[in-house]
C-alpha positions in Angstrom: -37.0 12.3 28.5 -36.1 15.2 26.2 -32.5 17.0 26.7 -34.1 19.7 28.0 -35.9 18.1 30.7 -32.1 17.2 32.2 -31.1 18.8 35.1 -28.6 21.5 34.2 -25.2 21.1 35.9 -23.1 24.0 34.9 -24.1 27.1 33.2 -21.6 26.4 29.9 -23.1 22.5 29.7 -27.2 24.0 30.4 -26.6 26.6 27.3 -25.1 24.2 25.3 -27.6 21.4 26.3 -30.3 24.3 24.8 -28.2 24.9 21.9 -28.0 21.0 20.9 -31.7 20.9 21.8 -32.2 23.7 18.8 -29.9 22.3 16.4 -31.8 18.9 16.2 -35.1 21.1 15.9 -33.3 22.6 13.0 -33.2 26.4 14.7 -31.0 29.1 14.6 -28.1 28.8 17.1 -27.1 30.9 20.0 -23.6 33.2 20.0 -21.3 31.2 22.0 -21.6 27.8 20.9 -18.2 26.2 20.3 -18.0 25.9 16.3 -15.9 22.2 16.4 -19.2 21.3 18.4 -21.2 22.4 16.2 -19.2 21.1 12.9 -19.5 17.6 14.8 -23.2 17.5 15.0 -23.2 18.4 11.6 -21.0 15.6 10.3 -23.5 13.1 12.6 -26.4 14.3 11.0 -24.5 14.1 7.3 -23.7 10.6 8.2 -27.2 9.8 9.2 -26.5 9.1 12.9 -30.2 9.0 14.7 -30.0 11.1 18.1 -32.7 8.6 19.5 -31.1 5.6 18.7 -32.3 3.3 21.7 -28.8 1.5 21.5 -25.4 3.1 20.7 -24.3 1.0 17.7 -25.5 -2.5 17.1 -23.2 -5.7 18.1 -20.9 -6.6 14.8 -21.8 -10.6 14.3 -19.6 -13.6 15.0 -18.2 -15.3 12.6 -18.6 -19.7 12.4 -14.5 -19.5 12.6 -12.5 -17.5 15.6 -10.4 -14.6 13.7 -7.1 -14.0 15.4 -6.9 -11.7 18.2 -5.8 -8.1 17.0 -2.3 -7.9 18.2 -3.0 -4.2 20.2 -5.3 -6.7 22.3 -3.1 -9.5 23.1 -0.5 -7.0 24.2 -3.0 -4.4 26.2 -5.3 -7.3 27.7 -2.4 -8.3 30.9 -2.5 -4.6 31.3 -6.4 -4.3 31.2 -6.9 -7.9 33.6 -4.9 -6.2 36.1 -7.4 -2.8 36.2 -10.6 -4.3 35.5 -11.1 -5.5 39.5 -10.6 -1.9 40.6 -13.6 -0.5 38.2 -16.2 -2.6 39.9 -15.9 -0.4 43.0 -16.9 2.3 41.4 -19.0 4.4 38.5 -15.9 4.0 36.0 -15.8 2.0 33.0 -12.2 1.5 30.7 -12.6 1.0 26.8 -9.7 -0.1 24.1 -10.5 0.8 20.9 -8.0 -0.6 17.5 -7.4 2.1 14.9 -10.8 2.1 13.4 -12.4 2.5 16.7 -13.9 -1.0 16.6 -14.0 -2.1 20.7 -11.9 -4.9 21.8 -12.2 -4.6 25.4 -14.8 -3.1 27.5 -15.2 -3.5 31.5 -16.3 -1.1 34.3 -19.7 0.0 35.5 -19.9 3.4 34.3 -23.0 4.9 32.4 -24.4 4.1 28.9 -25.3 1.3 27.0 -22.3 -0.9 26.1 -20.9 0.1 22.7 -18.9 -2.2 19.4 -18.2 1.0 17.5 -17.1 4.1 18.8 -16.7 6.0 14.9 -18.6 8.8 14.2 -20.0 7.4 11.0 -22.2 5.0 13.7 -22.0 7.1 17.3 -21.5 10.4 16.4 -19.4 12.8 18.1 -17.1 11.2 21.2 -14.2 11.5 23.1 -12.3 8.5 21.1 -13.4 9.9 17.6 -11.8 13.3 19.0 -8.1 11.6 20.4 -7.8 9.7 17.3 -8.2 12.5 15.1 -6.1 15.5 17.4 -3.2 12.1 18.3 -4.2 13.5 21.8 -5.8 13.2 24.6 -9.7 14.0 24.3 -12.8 15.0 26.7 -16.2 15.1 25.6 -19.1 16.2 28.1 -22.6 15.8 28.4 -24.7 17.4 25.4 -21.4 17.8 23.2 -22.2 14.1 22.3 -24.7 14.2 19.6 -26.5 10.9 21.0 -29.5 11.4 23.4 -28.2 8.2 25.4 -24.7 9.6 26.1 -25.8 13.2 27.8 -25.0 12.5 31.2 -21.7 10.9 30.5 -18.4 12.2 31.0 -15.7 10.7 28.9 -11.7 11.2 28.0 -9.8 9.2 25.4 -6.0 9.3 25.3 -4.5 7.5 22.0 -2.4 4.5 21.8 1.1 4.5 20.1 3.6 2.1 18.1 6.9 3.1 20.4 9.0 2.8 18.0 7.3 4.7 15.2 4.6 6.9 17.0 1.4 5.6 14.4 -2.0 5.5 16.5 -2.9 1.7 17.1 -6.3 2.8 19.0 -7.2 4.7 22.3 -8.4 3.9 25.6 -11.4 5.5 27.0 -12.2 6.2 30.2 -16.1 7.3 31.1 -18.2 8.2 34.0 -21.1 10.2 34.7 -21.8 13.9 33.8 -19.5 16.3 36.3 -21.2 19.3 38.2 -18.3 21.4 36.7 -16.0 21.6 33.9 -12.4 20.3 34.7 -10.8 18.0 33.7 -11.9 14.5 33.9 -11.4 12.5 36.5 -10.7 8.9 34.8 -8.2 11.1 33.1 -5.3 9.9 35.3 -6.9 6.2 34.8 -7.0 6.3 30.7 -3.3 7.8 30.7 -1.6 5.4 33.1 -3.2 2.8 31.0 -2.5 4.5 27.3 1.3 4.1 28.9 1.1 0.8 30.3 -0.3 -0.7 26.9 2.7 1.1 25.0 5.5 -0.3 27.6 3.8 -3.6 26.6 3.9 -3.1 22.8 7.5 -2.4 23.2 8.2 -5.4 25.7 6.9 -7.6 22.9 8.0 -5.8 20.1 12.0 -5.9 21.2 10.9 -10.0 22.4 9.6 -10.3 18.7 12.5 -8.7 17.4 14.7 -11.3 19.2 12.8 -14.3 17.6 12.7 -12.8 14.0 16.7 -12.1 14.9 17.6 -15.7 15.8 15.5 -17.5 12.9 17.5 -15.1 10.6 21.0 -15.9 11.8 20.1 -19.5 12.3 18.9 -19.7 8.3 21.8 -17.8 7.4 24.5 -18.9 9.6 24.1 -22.6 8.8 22.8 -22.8 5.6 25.2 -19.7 4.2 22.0 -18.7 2.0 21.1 -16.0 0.3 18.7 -14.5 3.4 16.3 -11.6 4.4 14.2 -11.5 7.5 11.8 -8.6 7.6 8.7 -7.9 9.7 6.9 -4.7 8.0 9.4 -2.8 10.5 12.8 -3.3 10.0 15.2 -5.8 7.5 17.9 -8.3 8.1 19.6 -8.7 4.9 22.5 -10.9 3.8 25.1 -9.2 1.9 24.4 -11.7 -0.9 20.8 -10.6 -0.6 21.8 -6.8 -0.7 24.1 -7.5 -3.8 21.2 -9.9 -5.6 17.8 -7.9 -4.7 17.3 -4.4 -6.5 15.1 -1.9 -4.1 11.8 -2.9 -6.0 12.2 -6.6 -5.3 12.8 -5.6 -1.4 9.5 -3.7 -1.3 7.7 -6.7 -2.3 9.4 -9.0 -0.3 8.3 -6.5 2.0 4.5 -6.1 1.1 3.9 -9.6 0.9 5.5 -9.8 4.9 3.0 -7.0 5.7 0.3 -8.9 4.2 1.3 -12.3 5.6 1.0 -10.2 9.0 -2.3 -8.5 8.2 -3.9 -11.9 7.7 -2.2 -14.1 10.4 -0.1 -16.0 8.7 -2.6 -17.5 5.7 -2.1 -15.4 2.3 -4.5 -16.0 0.1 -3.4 -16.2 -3.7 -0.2 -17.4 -2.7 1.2 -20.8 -3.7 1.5 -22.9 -0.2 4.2 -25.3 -0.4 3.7 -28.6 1.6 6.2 -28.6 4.8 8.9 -30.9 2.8 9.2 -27.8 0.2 11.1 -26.2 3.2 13.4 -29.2 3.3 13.5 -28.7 -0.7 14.6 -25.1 -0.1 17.1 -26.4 2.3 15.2 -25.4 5.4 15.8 -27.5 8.3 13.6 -28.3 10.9 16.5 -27.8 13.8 17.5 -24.0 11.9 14.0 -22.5 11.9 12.8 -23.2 15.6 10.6 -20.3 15.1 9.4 -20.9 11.9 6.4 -22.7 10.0 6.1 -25.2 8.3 4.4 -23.5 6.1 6.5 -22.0 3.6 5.2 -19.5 0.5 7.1 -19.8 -3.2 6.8 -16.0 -4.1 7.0 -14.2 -7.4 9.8 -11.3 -7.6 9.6 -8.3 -10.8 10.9 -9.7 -13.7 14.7 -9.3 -14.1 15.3 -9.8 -10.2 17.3 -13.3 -11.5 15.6 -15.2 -8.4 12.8 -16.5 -6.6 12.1 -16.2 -3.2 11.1 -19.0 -0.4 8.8 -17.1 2.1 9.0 -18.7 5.8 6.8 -17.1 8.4 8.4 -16.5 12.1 6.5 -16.6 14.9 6.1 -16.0 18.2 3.4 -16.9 21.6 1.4 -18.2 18.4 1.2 -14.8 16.5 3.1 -14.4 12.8 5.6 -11.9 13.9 7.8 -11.6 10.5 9.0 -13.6 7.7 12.7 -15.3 6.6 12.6 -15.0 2.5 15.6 -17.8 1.3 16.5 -16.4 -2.3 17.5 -18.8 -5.3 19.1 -17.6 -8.4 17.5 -18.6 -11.4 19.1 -19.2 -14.8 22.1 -17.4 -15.7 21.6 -13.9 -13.7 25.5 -13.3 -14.9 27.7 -10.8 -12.8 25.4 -7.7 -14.1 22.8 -9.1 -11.4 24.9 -8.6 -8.4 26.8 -5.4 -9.9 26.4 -2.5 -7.7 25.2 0.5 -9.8 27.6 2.9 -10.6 27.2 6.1 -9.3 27.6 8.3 -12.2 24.8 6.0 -14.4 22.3 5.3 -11.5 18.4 6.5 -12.0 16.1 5.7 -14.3 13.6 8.9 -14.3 13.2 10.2 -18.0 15.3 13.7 -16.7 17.7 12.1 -16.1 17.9 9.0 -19.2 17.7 11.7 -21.6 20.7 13.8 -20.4 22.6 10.2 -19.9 21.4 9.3 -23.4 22.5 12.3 -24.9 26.1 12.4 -23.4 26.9 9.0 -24.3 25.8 10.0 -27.7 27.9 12.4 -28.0 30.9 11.3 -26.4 31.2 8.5 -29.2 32.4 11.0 -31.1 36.2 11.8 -30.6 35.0 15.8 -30.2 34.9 18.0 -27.2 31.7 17.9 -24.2 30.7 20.2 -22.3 29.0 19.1 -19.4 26.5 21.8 -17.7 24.9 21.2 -14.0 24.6 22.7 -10.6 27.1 21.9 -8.1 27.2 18.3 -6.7 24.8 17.4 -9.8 27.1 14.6 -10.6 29.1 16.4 -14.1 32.5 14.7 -13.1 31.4 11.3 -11.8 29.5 11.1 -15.2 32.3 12.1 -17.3 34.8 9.3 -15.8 32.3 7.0 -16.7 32.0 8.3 -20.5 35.7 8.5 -21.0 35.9 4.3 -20.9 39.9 4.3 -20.1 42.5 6.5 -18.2 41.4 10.4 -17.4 43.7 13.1 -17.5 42.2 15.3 -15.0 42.7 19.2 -14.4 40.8 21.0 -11.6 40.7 24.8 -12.2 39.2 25.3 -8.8 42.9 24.3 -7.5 44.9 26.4 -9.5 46.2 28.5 -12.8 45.7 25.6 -15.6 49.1 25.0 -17.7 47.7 23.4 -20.8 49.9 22.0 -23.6 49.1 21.2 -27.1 50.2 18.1 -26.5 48.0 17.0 -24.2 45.1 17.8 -26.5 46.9 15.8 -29.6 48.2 12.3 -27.8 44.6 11.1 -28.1 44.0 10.6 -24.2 40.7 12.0 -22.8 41.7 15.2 -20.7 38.6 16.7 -18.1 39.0 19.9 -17.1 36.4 20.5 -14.3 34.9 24.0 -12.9 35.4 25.6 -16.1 34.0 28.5 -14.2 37.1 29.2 -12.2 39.0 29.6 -15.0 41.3 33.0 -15.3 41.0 34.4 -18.2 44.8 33.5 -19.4 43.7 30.0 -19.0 40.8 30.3 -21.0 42.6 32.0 -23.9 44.7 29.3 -23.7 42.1 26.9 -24.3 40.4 28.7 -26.6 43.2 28.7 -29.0 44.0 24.7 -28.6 40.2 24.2 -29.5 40.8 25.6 -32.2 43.9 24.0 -33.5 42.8 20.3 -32.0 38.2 20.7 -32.8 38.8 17.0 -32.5 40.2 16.7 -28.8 39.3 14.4 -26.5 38.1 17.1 -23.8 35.5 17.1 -21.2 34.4 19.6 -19.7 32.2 20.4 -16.4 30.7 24.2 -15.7 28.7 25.2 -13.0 26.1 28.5 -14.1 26.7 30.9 -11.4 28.2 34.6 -11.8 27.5 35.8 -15.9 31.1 34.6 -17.5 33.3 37.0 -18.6 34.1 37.5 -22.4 36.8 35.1 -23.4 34.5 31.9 -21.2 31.5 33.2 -23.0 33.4 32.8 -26.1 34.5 29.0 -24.9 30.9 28.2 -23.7 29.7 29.6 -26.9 32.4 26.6 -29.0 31.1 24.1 -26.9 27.3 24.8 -27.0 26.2 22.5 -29.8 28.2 19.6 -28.0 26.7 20.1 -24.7 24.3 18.4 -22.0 22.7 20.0 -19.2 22.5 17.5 -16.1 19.0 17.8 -14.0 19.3 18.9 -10.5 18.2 16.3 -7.8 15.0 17.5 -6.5 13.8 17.5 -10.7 14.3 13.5 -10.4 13.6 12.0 -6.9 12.3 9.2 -8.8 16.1 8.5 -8.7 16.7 9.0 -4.6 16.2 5.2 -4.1 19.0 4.0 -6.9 21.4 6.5 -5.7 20.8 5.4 -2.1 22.1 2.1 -3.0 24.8 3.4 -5.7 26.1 5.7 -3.0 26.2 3.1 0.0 29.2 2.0 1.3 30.1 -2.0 0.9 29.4 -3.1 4.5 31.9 -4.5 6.6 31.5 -8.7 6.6 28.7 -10.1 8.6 27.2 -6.8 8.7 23.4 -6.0 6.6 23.6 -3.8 3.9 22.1 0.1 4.5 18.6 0.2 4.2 15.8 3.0 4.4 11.9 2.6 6.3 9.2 3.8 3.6 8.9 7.1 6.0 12.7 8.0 5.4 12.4 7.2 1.7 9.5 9.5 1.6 11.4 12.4 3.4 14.1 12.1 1.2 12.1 12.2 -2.2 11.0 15.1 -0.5 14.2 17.5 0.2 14.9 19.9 -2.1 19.1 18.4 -2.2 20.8 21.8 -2.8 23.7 20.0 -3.1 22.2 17.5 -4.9 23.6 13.9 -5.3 27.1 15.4 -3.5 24.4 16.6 -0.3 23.2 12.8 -0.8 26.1 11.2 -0.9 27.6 12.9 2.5 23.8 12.2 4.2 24.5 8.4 3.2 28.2 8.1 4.4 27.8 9.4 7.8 24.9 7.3 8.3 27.0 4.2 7.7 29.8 5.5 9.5 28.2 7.0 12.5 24.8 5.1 13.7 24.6 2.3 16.3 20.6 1.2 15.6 19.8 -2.1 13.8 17.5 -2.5 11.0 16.8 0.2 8.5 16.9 3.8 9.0 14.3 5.7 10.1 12.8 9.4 9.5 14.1 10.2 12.8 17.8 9.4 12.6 17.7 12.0 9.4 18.9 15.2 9.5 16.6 17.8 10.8 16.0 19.8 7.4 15.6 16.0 5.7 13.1 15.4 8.6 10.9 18.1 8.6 10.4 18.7 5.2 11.2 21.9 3.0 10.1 25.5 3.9 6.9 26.2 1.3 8.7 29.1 -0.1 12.5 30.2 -0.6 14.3 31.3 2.7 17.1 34.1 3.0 20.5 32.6 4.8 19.7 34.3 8.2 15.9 32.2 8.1 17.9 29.1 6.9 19.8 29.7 10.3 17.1 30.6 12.5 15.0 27.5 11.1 17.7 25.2 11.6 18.0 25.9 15.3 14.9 25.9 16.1 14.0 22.7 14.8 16.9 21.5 16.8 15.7 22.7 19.7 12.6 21.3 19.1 14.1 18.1 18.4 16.0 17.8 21.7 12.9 19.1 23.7 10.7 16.2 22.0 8.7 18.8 20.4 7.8 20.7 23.1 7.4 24.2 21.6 7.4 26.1 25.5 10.5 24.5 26.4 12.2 24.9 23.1 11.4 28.4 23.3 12.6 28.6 26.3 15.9 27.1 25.8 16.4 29.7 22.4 15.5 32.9 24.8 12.7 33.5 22.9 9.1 34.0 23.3 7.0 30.9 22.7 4.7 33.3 20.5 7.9 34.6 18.7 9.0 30.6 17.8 5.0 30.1 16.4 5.2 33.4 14.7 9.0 32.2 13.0 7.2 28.9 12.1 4.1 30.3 10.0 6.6 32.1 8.3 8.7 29.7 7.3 5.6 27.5 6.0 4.6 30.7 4.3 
């Protein structure tokens, strides 16, 4: 039976029956079609989907030996048990879908054919397709599907999410037959109640795993008073030893290999398998990793880390649910190993090497430097660290400067920062000791701003063969992540080191940092100071500017304003744009209108 021989059922779903009917003869289409119909059809026939298939997608073949159950299933299938009775009485049928739209679950007795694929590469336009690609909830009716199977169903998909961090696991889709009119769906209430059910389930085991991954940690570090770190792809547990010994880089692999270890249930191939007394070797009892394996890993870290790492998986109701990584120093890793970086050294992008490289230079010599930056770029911090012994230091941001010859002549390095707030007495005064001491001992810091007056254009004009410009923040953020760890605060004993989720680090690469390493270092201090959560931190405990990203083009003050509190009232309305508007008096149209400016 052709499309058109279908009884119509509404006069939108009859003229777009006719209009599918004429795009698979290849005709010109009607006014009125929807055009995100249309463009689906269009992809289905560009990914060679037949409309006539007899059966929706063919069944993917067994393996000889049983793969792991996906995690989303384990969690959703106590939820989906306690359903599955209640669709027998009538025409509904209930499908989970992973991330790929691959079906895990299927029960119910509603129309079609049963189904292992629900991607539009195989299926063509559905409901599932449509949720996983909007990360909301989905309807597709009728002759919108472009398979001749699916035109009398009905079907709504609502996407599953990670609690903690919001990514789509899959969807659940609930289907029935074809409506006599367009509202909304009604399995609609059914495919939500279980979307939530499924993701209070997640986060039931998620906080359970959590607990196990916790104890095997403390356990390993508590009685062995190793050098530990317990991640699970989510957050870290790490030992201060481990947070003194392990350089960011290192702790990303340590990561990917847990991530991996998780992907592929606990069996890593490639890796070197140790037999189960290699955990006693590594000092692993049996009694301090309850929930451990046997099975431990002997990993490879970047060259220069100083140690090797001993990777134990953790588990949990038989599922890999983490890994505890026991470090060893190798050779003679010397103090410079555990050495925190210092602050005005750290990064290793070429910006900022060269400007390093040419200070240092320079600053061998016993002649002045003048050090040139935007605010907060780090001028004085670097200059402590070139001056190798005790610093003389004069602020003329907090006064009228009273230089003496004197203090040029005894030999002792003297920095004089925000040259730019000099008076002009002050830098007279200057002026004439540089040139009765060219040799001093002077550094310098000067932030470009208002266009200097005469006798500092004279001074800036002394020191410009001796000086270095300093890259701003946002022209390295290669450097963000060695800076995080310069700039973090010693953590109080017993406590994990500050550490960052790949989603924050990427936010923070991102910011523009107009106060640049000073706007950094006052993000990373009341983080330490002020936040409650466990593990690392995540995009959402950022500030709202950090979080959101920067405005595509340059905003005035007034827009700076208006952008901040709007994404503030966004952020305590949970990104509900009507209610935000509503709480800034403003019209919702107004806040959309304020938005696409701000993007540009």
């Amino acid at each position: 039976m052709t499309t058109a021989e279908r009884p119509a059922v509404h006069p939108a779903l009859a003229s777009l029956r006719r209009a599918r009917e004429l795009f698979l003869l290849g005709r010109q289409l009607p006014d009125g079609v929807p055009q995100d119909v249309v463009a689906a059809w269009k992809r289905a026939r560009f990914f060679g989907v037949r409309h006539d298939a007899k059966t929706p997608a063919p069944e993917v073949p067994r393996l000889s030996v049983r793969a792991p159950e996906p995690p989303l299933l384990t969690a959703a299938r106590p939820v989906l048990e306690r359903i599955a009775p209640a669709l027998g009485t009538g025409q509904t049928s209930l499908v989970l879908t992973d991330e790929r739209l691959r079906v895990l679950w299927a029960a119910g007795l509603g129309p079609g054919d049963p189904c292992h694929d629900l991607s539009e590469q195989v299926v063509g336009h559905n409901s599932a397709a449509l949720a996983l690609h909007t990360r909301r909830r989905a309807e597709v009716h009728g002759p919108e599907h472009f398979l001749d199977l699916w035109q009398d169903v009905c079907a709504v998909s609502v996407p599953v999410r990670e609690p903690e961090t919001g990514r789509v696991l899959g969807t659940v889709t609930a289907s029935c037959g074809l409506c006599a009119e367009c509202g909304p769906h009604p399995g609609a209430p059914l495919a939500e109640a279980t979307a939530v059910a499924v993701e209070a389930e997640l986060l039931s085991r998620s906080r359970a795993a959590e607990r196990v991954l916790l104890d095997a940690y403390l356990k390993v570090a508590g009685e062995l008073g190793r050098t530990v770190v317990a991640l699970d792809g989510r957050n870290r547990l790490v030992s201060e030893a481990a947070g003194q010994l392990l350089s960011p880089e290192a702790l990303e692999v340590l990561e990917r290999e847990v991530v991996a270890l998780l992907w592929e249930g606990g069996r890593r191939r490639g890796a070197q398998e140790e037999p189960d007394s290699a955990s006693g070797a590594a000092g692993v009892s049996e009694a301090s990793t309850a929930a451990a394996s046997s099975v431990s890993y002997r990993l490879r870290l970047p060259v220069g880390t100083g140690c090797t790492a001993m990777l134990i998986p953790v588990t949990h109701e038989g599922s890999v649910v983490g890994a505890v990584a026991v470090l060893e120093p190798v050779g003679n890793t010397g103090a410079a190993s555990t050495a925190r970086p210092a602050v005005g050294l750290a990064g290793r992008s070429a910006p900022w090497r060269h400007a390093v490289g040419r200070a240092v230079e320079l600053a061998a010599t016993p002649e002045p430097l003048l050090l040139v930056g935007e605010r907060g770029t780090g001028k004085s911090s670097l200059a402590r660290h070139l001056a190798r012994q005790h610093l003389v230091t004069m602020d003329a941001a907090e006064g009228e400067l009273t230089l003496q010859r004197d203090e040029l002549a005894n030999g002792r390095p003297l920095l004089i920062r925000h040259a730019e707030r000099l008076t002009q007495p002050g830098t007279a005064v200057l002026n004439s000791l540089l040139e009765s001491h060219p040799g001093a001992r002077l550094l310098i810091t000067y932030t470009p701003g208002v266009p200097p007056g005469p006798c500092l254009q004279r001074l800036l004009d002394t020191l410009a063969a001796r000086s270095v410009t300093l890259p701003a923040l946002r022209e390295r953020p290669d450097d963000i992540r060695e800076l995080l760890t310069a700039l973090a605060p010693r953590p109080a004993p017993g406590r994990p080191p500050l550490t960052w989720t790949l989603d924050a680090l990427r936010a923070l690469e991102q910011h523009p940092w107009p106060g640049n390493v000073t706007e950094l270092a006052h993000l990373v201090r009341a983080l330490a100071e002020q936040r409650r959560a466990a593990g690392p931190v995540r995009r959402s405990e950022l500030p709202d500017p950090v979080r959101e990203g920067p405005a595509n083009r340059r905003l005035s003050p007034m827009e700076h304003a208006e952008r901040a509190a709007i994404l503030e009232a966004l952020r305590l309305h949970d990104g509900n744009k009507a209610r935000a508007a509503a709480a800034l008096g403003i019209a919702r149209a107004t806040l959309y209108r304020k938005l696409r400016g701000y993007r540009g």
